[in-house]
PyMOL Python script that loads the backbone (N, CA, C, O; Angstrom):
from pymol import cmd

cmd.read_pdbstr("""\
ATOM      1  N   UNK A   1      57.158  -0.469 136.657  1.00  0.00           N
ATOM      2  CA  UNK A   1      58.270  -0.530 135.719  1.00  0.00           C
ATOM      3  C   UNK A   1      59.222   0.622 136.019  1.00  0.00           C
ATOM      4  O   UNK A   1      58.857   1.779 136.231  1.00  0.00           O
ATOM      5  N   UNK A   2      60.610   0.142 136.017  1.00  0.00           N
ATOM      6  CA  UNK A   2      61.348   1.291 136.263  1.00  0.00           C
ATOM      7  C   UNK A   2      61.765   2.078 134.789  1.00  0.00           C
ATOM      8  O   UNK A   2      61.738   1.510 133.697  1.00  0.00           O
ATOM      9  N   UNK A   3      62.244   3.828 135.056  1.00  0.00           N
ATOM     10  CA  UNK A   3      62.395   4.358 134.459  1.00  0.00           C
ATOM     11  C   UNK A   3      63.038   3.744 133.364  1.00  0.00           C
ATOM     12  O   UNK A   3      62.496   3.687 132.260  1.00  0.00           O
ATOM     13  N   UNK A   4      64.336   3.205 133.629  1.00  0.00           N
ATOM     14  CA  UNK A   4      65.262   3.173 132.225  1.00  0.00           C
ATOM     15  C   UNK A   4      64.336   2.131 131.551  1.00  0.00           C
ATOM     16  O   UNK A   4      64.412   2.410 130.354  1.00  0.00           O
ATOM     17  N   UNK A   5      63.386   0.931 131.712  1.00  0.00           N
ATOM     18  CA  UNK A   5      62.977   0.182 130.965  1.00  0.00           C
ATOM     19  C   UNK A   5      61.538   0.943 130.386  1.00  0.00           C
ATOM     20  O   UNK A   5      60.892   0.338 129.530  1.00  0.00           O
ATOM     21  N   UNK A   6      61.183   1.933 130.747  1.00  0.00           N
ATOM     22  CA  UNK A   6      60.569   2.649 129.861  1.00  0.00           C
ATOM     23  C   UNK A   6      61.103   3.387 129.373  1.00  0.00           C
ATOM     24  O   UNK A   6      60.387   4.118 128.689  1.00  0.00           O
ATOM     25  N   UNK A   7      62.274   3.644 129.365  1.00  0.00           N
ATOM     26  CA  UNK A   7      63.232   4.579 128.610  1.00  0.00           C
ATOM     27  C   UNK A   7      63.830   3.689 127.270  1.00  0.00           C
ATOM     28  O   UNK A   7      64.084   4.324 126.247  1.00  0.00           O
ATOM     29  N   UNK A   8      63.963   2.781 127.286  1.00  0.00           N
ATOM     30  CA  UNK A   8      64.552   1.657 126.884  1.00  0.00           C
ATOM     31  C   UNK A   8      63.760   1.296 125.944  1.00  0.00           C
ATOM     32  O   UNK A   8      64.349   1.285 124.863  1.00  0.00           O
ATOM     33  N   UNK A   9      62.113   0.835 125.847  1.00  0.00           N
ATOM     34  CA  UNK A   9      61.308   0.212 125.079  1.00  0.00           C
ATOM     35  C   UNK A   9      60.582   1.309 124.743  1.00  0.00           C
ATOM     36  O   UNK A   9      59.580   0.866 124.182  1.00  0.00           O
ATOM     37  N   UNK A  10      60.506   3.015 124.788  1.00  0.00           N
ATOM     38  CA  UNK A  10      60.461   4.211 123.853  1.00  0.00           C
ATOM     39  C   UNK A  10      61.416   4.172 122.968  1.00  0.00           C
ATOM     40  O   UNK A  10      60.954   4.358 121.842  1.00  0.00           O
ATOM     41  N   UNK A  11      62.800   3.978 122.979  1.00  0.00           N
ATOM     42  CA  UNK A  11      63.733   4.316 121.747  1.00  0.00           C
ATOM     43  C   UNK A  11      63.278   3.325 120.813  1.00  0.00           C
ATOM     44  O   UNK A  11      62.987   3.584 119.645  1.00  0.00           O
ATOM     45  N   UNK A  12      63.203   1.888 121.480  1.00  0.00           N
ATOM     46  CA  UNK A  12      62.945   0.846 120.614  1.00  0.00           C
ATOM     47  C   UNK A  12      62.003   0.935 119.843  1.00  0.00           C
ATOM     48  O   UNK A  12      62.073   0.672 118.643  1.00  0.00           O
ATOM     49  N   UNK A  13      60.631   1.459 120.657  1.00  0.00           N
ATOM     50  CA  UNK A  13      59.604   1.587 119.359  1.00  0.00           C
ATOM     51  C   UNK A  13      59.229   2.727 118.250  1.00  0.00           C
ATOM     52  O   UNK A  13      58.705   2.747 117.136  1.00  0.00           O
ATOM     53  N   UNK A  14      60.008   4.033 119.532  1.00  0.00           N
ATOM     54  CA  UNK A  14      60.328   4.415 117.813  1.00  0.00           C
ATOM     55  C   UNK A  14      61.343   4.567 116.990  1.00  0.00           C
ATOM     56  O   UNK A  14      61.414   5.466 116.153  1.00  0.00           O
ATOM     57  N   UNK A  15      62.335   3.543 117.214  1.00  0.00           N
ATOM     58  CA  UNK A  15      63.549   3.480 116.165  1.00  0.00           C
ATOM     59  C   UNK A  15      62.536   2.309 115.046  1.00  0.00           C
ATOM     60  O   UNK A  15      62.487   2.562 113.842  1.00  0.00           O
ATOM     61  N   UNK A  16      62.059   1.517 115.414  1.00  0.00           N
ATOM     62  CA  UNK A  16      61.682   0.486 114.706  1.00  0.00           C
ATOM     63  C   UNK A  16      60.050   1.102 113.978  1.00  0.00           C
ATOM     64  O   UNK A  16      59.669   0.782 112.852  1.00  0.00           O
ATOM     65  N   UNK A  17      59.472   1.790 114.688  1.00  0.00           N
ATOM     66  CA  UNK A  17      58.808   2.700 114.119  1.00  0.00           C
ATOM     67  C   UNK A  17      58.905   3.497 112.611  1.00  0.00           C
ATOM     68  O   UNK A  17      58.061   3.559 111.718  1.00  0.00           O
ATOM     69  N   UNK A  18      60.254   4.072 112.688  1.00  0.00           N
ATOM     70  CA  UNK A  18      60.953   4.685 111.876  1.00  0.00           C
ATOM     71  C   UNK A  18      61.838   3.725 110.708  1.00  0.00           C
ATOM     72  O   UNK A  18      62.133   4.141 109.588  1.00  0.00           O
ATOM     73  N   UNK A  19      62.148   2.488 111.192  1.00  0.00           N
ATOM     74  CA  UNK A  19      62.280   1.798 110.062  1.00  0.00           C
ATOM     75  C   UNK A  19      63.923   2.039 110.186  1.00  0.00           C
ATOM     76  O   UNK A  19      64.680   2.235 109.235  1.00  0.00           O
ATOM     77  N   UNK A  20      64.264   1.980 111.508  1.00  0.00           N
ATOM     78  CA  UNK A  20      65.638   2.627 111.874  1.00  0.00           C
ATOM     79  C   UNK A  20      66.382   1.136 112.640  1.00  0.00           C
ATOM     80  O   UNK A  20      65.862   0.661 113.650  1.00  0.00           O
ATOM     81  N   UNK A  21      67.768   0.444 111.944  1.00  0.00           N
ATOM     82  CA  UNK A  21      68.052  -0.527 112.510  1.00  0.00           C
ATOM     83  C   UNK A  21      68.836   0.247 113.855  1.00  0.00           C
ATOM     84  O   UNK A  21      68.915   1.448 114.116  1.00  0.00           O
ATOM     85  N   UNK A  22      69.309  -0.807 114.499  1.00  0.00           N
ATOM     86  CA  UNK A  22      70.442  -0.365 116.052  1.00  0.00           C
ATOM     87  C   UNK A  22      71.736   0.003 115.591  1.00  0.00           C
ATOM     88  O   UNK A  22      72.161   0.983 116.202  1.00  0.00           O
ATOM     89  N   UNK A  23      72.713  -0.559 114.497  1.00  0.00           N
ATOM     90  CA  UNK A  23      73.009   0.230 113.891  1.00  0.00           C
ATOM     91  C   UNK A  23      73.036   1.240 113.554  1.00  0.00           C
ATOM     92  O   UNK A  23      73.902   2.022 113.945  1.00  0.00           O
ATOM     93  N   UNK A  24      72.021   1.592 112.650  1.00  0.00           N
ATOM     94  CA  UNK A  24      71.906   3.623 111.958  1.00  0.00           C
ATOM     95  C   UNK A  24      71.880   4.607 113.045  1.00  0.00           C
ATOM     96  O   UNK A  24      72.164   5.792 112.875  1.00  0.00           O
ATOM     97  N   UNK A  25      71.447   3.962 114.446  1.00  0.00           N
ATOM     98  CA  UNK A  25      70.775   5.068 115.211  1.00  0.00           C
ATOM     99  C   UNK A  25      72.237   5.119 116.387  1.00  0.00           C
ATOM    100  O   UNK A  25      72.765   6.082 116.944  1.00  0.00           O
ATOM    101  N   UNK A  26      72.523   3.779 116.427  1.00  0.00           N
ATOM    102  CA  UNK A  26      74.115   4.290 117.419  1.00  0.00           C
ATOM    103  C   UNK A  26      74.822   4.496 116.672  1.00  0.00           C
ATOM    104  O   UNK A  26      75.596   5.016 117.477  1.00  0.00           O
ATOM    105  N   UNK A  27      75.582   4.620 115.326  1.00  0.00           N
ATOM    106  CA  UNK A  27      76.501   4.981 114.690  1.00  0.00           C
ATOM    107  C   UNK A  27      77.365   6.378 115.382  1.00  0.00           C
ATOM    108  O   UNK A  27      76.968   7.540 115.289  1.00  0.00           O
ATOM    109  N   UNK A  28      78.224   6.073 115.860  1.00  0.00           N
ATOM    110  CA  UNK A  28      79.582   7.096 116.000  1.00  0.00           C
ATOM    111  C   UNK A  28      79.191   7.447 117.972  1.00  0.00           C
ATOM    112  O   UNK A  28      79.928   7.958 118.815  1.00  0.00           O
ATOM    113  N   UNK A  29      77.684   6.882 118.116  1.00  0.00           N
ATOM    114  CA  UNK A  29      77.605   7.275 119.231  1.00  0.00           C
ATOM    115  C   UNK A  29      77.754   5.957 120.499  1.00  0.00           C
ATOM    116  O   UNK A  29      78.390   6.210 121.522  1.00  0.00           O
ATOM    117  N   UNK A  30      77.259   4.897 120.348  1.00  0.00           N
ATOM    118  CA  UNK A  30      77.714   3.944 121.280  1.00  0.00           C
ATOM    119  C   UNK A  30      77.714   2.349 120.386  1.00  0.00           C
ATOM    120  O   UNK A  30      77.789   2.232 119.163  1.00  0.00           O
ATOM    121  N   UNK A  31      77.638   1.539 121.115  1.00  0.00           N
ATOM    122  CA  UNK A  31      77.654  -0.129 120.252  1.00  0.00           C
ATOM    123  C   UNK A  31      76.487  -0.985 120.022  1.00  0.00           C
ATOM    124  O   UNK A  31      75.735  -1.471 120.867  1.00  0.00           O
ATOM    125  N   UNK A  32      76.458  -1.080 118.904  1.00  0.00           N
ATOM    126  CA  UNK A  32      74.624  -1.666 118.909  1.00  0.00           C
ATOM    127  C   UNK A  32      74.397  -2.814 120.087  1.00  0.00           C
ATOM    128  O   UNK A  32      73.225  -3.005 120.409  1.00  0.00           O
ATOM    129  N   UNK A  33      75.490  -3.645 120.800  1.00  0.00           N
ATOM    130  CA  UNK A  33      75.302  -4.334 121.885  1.00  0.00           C
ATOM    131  C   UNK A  33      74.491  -3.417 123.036  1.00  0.00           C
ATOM    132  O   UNK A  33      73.474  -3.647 123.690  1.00  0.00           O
ATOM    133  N   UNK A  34      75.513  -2.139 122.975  1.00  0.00           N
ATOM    134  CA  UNK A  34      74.531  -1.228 124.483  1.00  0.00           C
ATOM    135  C   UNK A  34      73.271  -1.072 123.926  1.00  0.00           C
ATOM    136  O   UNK A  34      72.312  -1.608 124.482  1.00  0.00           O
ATOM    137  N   UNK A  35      73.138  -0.480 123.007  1.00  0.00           N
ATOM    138  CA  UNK A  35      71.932  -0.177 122.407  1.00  0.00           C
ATOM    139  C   UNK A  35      71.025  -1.599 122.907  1.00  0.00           C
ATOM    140  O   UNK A  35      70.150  -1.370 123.743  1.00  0.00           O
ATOM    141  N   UNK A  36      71.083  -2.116 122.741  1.00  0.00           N
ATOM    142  CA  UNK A  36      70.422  -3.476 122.395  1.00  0.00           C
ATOM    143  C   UNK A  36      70.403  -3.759 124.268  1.00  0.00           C
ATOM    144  O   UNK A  36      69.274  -3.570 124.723  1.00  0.00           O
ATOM    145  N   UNK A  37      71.284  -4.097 125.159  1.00  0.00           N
ATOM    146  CA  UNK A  37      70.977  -4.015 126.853  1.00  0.00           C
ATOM    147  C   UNK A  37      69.903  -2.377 127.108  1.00  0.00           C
ATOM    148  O   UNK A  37      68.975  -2.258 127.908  1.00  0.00           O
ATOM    149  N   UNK A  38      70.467  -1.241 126.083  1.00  0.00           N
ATOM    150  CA  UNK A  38      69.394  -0.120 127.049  1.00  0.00           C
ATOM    151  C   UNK A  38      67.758  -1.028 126.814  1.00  0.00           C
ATOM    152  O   UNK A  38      67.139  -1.601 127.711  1.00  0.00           O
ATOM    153  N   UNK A  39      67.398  -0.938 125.509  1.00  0.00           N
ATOM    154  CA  UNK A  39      66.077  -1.745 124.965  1.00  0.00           C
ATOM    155  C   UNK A  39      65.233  -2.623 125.986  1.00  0.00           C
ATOM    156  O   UNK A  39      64.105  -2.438 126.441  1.00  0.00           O
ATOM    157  N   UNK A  40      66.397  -3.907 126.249  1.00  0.00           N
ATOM    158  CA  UNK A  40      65.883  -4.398 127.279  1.00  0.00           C
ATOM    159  C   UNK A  40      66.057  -4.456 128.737  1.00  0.00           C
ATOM    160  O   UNK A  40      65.950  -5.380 129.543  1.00  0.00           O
ATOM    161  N   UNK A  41      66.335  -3.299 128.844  1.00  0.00           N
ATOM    162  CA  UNK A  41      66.202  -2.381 129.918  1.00  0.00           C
ATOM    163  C   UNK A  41      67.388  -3.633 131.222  1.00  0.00           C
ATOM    164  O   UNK A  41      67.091  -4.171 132.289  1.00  0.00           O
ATOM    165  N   UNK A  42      68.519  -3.633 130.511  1.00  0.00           N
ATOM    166  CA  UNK A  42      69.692  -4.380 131.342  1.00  0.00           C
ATOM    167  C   UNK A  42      70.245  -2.890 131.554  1.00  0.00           C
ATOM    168  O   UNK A  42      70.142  -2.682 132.763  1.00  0.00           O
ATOM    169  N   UNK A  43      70.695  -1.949 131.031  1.00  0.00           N
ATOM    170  CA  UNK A  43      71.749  -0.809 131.390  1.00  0.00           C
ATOM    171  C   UNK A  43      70.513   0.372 131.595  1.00  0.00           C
ATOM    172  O   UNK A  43      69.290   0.255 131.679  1.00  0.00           O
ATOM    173  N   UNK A  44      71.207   1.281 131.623  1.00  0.00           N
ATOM    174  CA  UNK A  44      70.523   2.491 132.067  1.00  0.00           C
ATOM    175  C   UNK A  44      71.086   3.397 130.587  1.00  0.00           C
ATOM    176  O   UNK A  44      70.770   4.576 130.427  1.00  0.00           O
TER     177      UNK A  44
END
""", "prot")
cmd.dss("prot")
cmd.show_as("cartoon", "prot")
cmd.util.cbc("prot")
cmd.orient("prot")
């Protein structure tokens, strides 16, 4: 597995862990769409 898709499915589990939508956690910082390609490990 490459890096960013373990980079990718760490934020995910613990944003969702935390009870944290893609929303709350990109707010002011990127678009819950990127958010949502890093996850499944489409972007870096």
């Amino acid at each position: 597995m490459e890096q960013h898709n373990i980079t990718g499915k760490l934020i995910e589990y613990v944003r969702t862990e935390a009870n944290i939508s893609r929303g709350e956690l990109c707010r002011g910082l990127c678009s819950r769409a990127f958010l949502a390609r890093v996850e499944k490990g489409e972007r870096t």
